[in-house]
N, C-alpha and C positions, 0 to 999 in steps of 0.2 A: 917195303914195297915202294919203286915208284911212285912221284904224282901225276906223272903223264903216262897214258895207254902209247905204246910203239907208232909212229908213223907208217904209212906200207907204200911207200913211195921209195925206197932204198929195198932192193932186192936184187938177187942175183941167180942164174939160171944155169944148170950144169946137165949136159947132156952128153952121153958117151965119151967123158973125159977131156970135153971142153966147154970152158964157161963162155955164155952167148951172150948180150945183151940184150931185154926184149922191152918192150913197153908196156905191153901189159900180159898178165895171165893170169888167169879166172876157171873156175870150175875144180877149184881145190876141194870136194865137197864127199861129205860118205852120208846114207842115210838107210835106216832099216826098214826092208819094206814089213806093213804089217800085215798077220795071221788074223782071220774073226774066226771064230769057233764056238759054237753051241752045241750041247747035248740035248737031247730029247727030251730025255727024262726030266732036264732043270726047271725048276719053281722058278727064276727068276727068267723075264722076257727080254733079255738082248743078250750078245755077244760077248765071249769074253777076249781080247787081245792080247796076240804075242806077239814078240819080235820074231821075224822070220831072217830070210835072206840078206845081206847086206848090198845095196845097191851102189856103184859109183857113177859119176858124173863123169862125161868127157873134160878134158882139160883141153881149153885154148888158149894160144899162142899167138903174141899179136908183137910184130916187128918191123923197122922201117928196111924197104929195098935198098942192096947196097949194089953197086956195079961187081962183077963177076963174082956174088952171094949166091947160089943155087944149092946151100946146105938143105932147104926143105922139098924142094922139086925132086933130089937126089934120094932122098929119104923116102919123098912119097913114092920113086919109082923102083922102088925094092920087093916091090909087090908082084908076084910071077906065080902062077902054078900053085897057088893057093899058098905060097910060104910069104914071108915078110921081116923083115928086119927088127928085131926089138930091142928099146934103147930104154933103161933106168934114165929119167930125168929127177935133177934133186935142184929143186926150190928153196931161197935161203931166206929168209928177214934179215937184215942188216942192220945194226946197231951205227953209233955217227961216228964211231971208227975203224967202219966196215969187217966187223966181225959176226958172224951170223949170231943170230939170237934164238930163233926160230927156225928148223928144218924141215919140207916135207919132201919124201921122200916115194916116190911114186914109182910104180916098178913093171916091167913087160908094154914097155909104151911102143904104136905106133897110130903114123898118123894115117885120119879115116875121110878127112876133107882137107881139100888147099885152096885157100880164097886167095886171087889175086887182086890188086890193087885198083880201086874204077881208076880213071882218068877223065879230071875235067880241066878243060884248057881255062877257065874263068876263075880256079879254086887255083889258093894258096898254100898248097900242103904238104905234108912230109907223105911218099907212097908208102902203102903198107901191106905185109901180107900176115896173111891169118891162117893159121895150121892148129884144126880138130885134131884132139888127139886121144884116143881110147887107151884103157890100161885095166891093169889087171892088180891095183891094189894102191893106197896110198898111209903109210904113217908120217906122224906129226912129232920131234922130236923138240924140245926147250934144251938149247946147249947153254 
């Protein structure tokens, strides 16, 4: 076993068969909503718990503006007549001679919000835009 946990600062972003660069992405997350359930008839006076449903988290995507980059604009306008585009994004952890360690692999994605970049003339920044993304499932692979 290692003595150091992974850094999560080296990663890499694949989306419809091309790898993006992003800076940050978040909401990698699954969780069970939970069941109460009590009979009537029970002696004992509370609830008993089950797992129910599985819930997911949006996933965001956060990247700096690049001049003639309109990969998420183009994506977000895929939306027409109740259809939309759906893209597998696969999320990597990266080892320090960039070979994944860690895979998730998230599936039926599109995006449900696009934040564009404020603008202040006094701030020193890199611009950035930010694309919610909804999906329909995510696993966690250790290669």
């Amino acid at each position: 076993m290692p003595d150091f946990p992974l850094p999560k600062f080296h990663f890499s972003v694949e989306w419809g068969g091309t790898q993006i660069g992003f800076q940050e992405v978040s909401g990698l997350n699954k969780e069970l909503e939970i069941l109460e359930y009590r009979e009537g008839s029970s002696p004992e006076y509370f609830k008993k718990k089950m797992p129910g449903m599985h819930k997911l988290s949006d996933l965001t995507l956060k990247r700096g503006v690049f001049h003639n980059d309109d990969e998420f604009y183009q994506w977000y306008n895929t939306v027409a007549l109740n259809t939309v585009e759906k893209r597998d994004i696969t999320v990597s952890l990266l080892n320090e001679v960039h070979e994944p360690v860690i895979v998730w692999k998230v599936k039926d994605c599109f995006i449900t919000s696009l934040k564009f970049t404020d603008l202040k003339s006094e701030e020193n920044a890199i611009a950035i835009t930010e694309a919610v993304i909804a999906n329909h499932g995510v696993t966690q692979e250790h290669v």
